[in-house]
C-alpha positions as CSV (number, residue, x, y, z in Angstrom):
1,X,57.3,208.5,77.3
2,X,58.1,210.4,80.3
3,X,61.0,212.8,79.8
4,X,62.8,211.3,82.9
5,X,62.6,208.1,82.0
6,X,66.1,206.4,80.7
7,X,66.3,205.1,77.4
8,X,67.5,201.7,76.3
9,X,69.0,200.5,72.8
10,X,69.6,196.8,72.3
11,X,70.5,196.6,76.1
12,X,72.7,199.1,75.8
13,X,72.3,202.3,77.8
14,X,71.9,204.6,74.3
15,X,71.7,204.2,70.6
16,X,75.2,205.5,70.2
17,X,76.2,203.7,72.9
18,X,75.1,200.7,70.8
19,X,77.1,202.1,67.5
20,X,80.1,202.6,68.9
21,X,80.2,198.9,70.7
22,X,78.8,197.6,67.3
23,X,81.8,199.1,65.6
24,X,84.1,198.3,68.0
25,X,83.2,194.6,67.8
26,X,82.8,194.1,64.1
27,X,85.6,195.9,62.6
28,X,89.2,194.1,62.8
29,X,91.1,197.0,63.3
30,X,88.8,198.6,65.6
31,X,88.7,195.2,67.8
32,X,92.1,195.3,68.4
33,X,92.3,198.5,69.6
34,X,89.1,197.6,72.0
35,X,91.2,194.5,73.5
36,X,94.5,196.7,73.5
37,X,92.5,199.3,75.9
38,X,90.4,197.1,77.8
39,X,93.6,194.7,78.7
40,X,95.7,197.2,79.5
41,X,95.6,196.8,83.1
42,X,94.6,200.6,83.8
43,X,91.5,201.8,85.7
44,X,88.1,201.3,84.4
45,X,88.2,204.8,84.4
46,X,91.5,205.2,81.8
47,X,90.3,202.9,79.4
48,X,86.6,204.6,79.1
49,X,89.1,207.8,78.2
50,X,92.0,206.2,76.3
51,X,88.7,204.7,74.2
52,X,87.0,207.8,73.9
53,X,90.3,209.3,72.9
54,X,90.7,206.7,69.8
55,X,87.3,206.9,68.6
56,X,87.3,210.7,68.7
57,X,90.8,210.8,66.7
58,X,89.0,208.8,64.2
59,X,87.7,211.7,63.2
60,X,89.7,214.4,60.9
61,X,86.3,216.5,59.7
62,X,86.6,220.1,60.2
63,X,86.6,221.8,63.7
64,X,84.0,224.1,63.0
65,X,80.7,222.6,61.1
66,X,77.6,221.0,61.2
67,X,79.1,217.7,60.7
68,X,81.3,218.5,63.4
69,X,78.8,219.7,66.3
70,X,76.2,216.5,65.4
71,X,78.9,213.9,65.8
72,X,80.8,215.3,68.7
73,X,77.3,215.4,70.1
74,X,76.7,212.1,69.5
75,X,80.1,211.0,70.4
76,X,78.9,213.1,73.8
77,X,76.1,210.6,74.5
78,X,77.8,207.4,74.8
79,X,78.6,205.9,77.4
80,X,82.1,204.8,77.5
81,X,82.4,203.3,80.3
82,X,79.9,200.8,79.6
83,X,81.5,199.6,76.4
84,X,84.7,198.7,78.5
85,X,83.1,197.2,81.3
86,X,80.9,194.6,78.7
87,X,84.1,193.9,76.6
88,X,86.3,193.2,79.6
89,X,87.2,188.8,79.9
């Protein structure tokens, strides 16, 4: 595969991407705090930030670790913005 070529997961624009929509939609607390954020009313913009906020404060590891640097990594790749856009009515 080329380098610059984009890669897909499920239709979604990256595997984490994928995760964190799958979580999102499948866990009862995590759905409601999907449809609090994407009715809010704000920009598309403060929703992909007010969810990234959440998932990231789901998080209590340590600050400085392995564990730490491979999921804020991860957590780097997804695409936010896509997950409120395909969850909005």
């Amino acid at each position: 595969m080329n380098v610059a070529e984009v890669q897909t997961y499920n239709g979604w624009s990256n595997h984490e991407t994928w995760l964190v929509n799958l979580w999102m939609t499948n866990d009862e607390r995590y759905y409601a705090e999907l449809c609090e954020i994407v009715e809010s009313g704000d920009s598309l913009d403060d929703q992909a930030e007010a969810l990234e906020a959440f998932i990231r404060s789901e998080y209590d590891g340590e600050s400085s670790s392995i564990w730490a640097d491979l999921i804020n990594d991860s957590l780097g790749e997804v695409n936010w913005h896509e997950i409120v856009e395909m969850n909005q009515d």
